[in-house]
FIPA-260226 format. One record per residue: x, y, z of N, C-alpha, C, O in turn. Coordinates in pm, whole numbers, plus 50000, padded with zeros to 5 digits. Layout:
<nodes>
XYZXYZXYZXYZ
...
</nodes>
This chain:
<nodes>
483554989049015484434998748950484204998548802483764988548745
484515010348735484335014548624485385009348509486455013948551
485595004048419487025001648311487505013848305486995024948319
488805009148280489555022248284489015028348152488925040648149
488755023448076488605034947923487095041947960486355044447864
486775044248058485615054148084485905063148139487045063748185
484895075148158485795089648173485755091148310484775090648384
487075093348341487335092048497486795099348568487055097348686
485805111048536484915114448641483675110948660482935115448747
483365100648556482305086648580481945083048728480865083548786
483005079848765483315074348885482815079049041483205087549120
481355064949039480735077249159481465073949276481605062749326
481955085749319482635093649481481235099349509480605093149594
480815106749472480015116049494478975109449597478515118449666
478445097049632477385092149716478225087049835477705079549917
479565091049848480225086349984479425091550099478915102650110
479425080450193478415085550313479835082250445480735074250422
479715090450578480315086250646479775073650748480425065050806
478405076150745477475065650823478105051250749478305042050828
478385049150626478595034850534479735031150631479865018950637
480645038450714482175030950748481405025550927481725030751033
480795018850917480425011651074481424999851127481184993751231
482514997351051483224986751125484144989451221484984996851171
484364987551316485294987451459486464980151483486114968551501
487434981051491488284971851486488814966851591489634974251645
488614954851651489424948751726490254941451757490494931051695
491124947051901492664946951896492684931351930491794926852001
493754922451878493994911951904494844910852034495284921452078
495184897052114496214895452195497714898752111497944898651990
498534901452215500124897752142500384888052122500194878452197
501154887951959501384878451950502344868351985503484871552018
501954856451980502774843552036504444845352010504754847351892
505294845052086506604845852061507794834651978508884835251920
506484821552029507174811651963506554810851798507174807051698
505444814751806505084815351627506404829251568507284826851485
506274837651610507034844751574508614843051507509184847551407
508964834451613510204829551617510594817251487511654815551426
509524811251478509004800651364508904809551225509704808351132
508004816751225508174824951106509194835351073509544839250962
509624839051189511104846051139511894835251045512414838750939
511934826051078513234817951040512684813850884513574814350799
511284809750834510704810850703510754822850635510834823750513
510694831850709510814848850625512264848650603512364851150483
513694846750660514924846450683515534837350524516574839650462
514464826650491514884819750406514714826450228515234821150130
513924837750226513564849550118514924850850080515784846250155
515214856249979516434866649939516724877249935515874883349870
517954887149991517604894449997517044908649929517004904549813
516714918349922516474929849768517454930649705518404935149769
517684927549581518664936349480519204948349474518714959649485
520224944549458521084960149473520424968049352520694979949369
519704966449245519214976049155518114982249241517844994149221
517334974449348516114983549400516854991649506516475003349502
517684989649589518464996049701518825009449568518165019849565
519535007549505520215019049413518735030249319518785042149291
517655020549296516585029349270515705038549366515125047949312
515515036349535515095038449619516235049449648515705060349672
517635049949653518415060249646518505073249581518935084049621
517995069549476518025079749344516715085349394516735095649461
515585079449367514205085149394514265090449589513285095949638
515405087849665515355094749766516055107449727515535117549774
516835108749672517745120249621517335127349469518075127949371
516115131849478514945135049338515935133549219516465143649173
516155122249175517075118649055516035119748961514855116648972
516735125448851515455129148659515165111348667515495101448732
514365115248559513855104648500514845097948381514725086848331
515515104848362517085095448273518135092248375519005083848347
518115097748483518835089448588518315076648663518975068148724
517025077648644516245067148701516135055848617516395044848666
515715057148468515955053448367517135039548362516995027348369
518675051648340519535040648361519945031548442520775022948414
519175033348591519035022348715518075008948616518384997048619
517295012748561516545004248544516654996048393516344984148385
517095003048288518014995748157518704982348232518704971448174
519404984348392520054970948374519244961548421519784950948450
518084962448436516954948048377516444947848281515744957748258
516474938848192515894937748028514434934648120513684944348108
513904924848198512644919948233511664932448296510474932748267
512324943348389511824952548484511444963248328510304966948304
512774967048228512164972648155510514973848067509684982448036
510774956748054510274956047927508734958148037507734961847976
508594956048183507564959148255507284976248257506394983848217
508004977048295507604996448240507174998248133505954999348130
507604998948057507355001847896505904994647852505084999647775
505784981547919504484977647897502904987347965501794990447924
503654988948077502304996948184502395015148091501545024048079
503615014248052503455028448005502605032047926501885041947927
502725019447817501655022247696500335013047727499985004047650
499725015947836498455008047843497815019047827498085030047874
496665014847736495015021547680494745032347823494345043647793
494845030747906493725042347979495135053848067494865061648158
496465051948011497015061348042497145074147946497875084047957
496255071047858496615082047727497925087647647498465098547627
498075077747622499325075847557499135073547385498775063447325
499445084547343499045092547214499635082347078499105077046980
501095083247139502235073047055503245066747116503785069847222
503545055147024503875041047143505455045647220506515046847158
505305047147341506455048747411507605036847386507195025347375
509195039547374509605030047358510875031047477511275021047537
511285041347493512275049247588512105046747712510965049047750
513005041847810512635042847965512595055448013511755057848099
513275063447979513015076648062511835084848047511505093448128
511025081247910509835087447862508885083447928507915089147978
509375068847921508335060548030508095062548158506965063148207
509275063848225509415068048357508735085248396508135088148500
509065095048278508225105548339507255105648323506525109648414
506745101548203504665097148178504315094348271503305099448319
505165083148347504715071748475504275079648574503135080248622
505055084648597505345093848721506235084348838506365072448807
506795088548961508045083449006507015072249089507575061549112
505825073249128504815066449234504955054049118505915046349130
504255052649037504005041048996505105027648954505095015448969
506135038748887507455030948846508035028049026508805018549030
507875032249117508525028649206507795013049241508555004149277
506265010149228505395007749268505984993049134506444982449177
505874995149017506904986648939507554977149015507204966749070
508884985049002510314979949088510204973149171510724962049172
509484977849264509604974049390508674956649404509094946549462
507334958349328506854942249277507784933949232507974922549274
508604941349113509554932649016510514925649134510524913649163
511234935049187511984931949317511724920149409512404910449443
510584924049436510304912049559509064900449553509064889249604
508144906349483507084897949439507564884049380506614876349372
508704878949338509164870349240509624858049403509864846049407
509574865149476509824853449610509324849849685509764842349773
508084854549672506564851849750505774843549663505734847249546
505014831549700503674825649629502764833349598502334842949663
502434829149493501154837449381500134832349470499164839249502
500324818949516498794811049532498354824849641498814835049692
496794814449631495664826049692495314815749812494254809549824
496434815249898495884805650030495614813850118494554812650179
496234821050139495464831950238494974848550158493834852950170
496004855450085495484870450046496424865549901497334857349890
495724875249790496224879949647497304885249649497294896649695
498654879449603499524886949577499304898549513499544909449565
498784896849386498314906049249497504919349349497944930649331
496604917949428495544922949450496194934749591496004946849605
496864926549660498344932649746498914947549662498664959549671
499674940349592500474948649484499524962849469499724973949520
498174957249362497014966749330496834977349444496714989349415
496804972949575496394978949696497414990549745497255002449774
498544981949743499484991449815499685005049730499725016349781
499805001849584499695013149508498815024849498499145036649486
497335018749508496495024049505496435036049684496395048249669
496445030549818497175037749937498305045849895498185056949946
499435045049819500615054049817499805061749714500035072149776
499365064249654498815072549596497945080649623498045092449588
497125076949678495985082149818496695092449916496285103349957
497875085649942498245089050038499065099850037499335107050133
499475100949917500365116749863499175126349849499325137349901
497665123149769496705136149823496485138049929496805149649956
496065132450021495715127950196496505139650263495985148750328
498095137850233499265137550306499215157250306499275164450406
499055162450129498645172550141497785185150190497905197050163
496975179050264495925184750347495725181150495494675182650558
497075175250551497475177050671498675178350702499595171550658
498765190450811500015194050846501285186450898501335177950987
502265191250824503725185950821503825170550822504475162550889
502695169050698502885153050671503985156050578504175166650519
504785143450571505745139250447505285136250307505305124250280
504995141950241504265132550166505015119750123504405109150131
506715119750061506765111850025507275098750138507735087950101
507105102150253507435093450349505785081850361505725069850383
504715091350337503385087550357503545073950231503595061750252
503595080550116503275074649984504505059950014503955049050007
505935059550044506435046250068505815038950165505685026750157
505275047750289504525035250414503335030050309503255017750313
502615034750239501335034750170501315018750127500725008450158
502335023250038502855010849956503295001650008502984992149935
504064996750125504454989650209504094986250315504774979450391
502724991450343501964990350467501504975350505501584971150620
501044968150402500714955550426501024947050381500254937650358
502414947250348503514935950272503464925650418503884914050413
503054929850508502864914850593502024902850528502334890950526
500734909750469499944900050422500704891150378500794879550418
501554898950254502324886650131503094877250176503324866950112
503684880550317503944864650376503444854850416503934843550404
502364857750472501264846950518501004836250432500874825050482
500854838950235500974827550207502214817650195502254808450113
503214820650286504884816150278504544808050417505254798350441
503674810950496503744803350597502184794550590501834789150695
501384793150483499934789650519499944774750550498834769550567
501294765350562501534757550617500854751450817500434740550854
501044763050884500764766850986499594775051033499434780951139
498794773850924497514782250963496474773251053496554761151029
495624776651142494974768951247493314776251124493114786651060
492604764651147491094767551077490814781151154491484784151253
489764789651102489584803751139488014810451039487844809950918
487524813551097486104821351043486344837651034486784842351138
486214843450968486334859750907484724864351009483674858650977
484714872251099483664878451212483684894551159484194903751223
483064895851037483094911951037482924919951151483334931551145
482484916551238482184922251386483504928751438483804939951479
484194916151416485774915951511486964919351414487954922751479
487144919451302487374924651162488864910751129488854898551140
489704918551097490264908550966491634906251067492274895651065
492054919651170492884917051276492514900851364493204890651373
491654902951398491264889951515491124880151386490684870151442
491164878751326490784865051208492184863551186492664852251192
492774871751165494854868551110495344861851237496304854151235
494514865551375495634860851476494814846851563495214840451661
493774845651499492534832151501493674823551439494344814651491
493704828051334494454814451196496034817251228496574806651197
496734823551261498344823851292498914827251400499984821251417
498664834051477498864837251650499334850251626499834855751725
499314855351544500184866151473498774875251383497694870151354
499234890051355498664895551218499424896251115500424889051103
499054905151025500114905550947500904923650943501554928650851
500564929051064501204936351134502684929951199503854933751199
502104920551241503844913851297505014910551195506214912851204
504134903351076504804899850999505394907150909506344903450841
504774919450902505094932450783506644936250861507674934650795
506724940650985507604941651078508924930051053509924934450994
508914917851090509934906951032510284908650916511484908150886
509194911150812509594912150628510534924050609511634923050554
510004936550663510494948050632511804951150691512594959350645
512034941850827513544943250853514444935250781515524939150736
513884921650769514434914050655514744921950524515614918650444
514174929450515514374935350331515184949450389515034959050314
515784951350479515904967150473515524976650459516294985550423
513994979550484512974989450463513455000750553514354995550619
513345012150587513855022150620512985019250791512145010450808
513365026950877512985025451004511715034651038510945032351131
511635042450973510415049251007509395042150938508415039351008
509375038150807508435027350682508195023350827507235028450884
509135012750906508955002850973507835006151114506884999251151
508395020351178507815024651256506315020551237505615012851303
506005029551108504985030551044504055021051003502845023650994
504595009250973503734996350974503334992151098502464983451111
503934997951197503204992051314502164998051414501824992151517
501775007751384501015017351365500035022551311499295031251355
499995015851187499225023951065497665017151093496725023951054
497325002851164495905001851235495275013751356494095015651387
496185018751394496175025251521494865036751525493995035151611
494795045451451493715055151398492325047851395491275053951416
492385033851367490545029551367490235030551546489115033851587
491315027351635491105022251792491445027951887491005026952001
492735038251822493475045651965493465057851932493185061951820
493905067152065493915078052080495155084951961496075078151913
494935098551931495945104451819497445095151940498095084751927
497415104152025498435104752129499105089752110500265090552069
498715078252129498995066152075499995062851961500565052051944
500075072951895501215069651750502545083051793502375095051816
503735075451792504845085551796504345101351716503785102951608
504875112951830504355122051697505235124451591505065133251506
506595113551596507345117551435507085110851300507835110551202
505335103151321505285094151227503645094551255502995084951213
503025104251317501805105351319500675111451234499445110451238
501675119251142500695126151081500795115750941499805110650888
501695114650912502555096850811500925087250851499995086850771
500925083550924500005068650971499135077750949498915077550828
498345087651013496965092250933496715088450794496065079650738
497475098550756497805099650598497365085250487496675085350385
497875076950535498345056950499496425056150518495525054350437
496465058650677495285051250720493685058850639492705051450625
493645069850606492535074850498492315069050375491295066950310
493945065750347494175064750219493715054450208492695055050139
494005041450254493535029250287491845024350303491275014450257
491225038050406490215034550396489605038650252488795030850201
489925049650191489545053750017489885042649950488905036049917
490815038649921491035025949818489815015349862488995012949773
489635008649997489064996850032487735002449982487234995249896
487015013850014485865023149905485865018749842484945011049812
487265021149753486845030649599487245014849550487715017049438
487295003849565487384992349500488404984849492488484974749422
489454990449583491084988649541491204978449719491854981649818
490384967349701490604962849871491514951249846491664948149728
492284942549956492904934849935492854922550004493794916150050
491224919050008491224912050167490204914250302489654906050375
490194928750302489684934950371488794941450328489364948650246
487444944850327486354951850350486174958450450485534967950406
486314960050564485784965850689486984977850710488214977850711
485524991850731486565007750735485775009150852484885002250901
486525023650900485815030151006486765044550998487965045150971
485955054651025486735065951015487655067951127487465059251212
488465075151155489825075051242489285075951388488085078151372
489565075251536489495083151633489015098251639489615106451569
488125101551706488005115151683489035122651748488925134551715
490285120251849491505125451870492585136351741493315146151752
491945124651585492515128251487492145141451417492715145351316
491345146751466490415156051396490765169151336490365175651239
492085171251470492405190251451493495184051335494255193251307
493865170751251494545166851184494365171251069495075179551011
492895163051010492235163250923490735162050934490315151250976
490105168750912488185166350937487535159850856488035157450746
486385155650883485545151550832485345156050695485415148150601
485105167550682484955174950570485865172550469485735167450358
487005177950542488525175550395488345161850358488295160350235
488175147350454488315139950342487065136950261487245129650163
485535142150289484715142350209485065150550052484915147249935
485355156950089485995168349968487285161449893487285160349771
487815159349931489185148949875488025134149822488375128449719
487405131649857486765116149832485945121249639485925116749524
485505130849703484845138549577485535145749427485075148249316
487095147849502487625154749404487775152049287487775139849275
487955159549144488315152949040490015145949037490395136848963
491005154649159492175149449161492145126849199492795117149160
491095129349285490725115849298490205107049186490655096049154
489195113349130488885103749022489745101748924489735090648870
490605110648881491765105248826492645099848834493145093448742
493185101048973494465089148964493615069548954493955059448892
492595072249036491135063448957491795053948860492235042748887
491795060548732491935057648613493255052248571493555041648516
494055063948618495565053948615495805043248711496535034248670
495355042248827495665026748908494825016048790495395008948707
493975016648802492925007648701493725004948599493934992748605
494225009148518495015007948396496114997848434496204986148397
497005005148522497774995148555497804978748583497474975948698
498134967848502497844954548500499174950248511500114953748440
499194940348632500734930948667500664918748612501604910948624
</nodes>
């Protein structure tokens, strides 16, 4: 990847091949009930979200301005002084030094400050260490998918977008538990063959599909988010028909987006793509996301994830 202070249509898209995505993904056994049961009770011991993120997730569900959003967020001096920092970073073009949350917040746009919050929120109760996946790199990821995933979302029918862009972001907050449990990890070899699914449930009996599921009810994540995490592998292996259709065009959406970021440099862990089922097709084609991979709308948001530093 390119520094952000280079011109964001630098950025070669342009040599995307579909032949490059050869990885296959395979489905693991279910997982063990008694690991499950074990790590529920370590996930259980987290705290729960702050009523400032419950009350910001409200507002941004109910398109609140950016001075309403604003004053959700004044009552953290620490969350502020994190906005205000990402606001005025070098590759967002930021002319003169922002000092205002609400200025900050609309420069931001509502994706990223949510994308903020929501780290500030919960990231502070998870291990940094790198025993199993990057917190930091997590964070980087999910943002980089919810963002993806609001262009994606646009060029297939009666997606949500902003239902797409929260699964985006929350799609693989399972990972971030794994290092809460790496206590219990069994030795395990990474088989690009067999991909990163069969390696999570080699080393835990579990993916981090299961665990995104435990976290996200633990935190109160909305039920479709939730739906949606369990699902959102589904497009590399199964038929369209396979995903509820009230959350199907949602999991496409996540799952492109996902494979563009792991592309475009934004991976978290994972290397290995494969384009969707061909079931998915009358969804979105081949074409649209070649054309979306290429766009200049792409190479720019590019530039603003890059910028962004936690």
């Amino acid at each position: 990847m390119e520094s952000a202070g280079e011109d964001i249509l630098e950025h070669d898209v342009s040599d995307f091949h579909v032949d490059e995505l050869s990885y296959h993904l395979q489905v693991p056994e279910q997982a063990s009930d008694s690991r499950l049961t074990m790590y529920a009770k370590a996930i259980q011991t987290l705290p729960q979200p702050p009523a400032l993120w419950h009350a910001f997730q409200r507002a941004c569900n109910q398109e609140a301005s950016s001075t309403q959003l604003a004053n959700i967020i004044k009552d953290d001096p620490v969350l502020s002084a994190a906005i205000l920092r990402v606001a005025n970073a070098p590759g967002l073009g930021v002319r003169t030094v922002i000092t205002d949350i609400a200025r900050a917040v609309s420069h931001l746009g509502i994706l990223l400050v949510r994308t903020i919050v929501s780290r500030h929120s919960f990231s502070g109760h998870l291990s940094h260490a790198k025993d199993v996946y990057d917190i930091h790199q997590l964070w980087k990821h999910g943002m980089a998918v919810a963002t993806f995933a609001e262009i994606v979302a646009d060029e297939i029918p009666d997606c949500a977008r902003a239902d797409a862009s929260i699964l985006g972001l929350f799609h693989d907050i399972g990972k971030m538990s794994m290092n809460l449990i790496a206590q219990y990890r069994q030795p395990a070899k990474l088989d690009i063959n067999k991909g990163h699914l069969i390696y999570e449930y080699e080393s835990f009996a579990c993916t981090h599909i299961d665990l995104g599921v435990l976290l996200a009810r633990h935190w109160e994540l909305p039920e479709k988010i939730i739906q949606g995490m369990i699902y959102h592998h589904h497009p590399a292996h199964s038929d369209a028909n396979s995903i509820p259709e009230s959350i199907r065009a949602e999991v496409l959406a996540v799952y492109i987006a996902d494979l563009m970021a792991i592309h475009l440099g934004f991976a978290a862990g994972d290397s290995g793509v494969c384009m969707p089922h061909p079931s998915f097709s009358n969804l979105l084609s081949t074409e649209k996301f070649l054309d979306m991979m290429q766009s200049e709308k792409v190479a720019y948001e590019i530039k603003r994830i890059e910028s962004v530093v936690f």
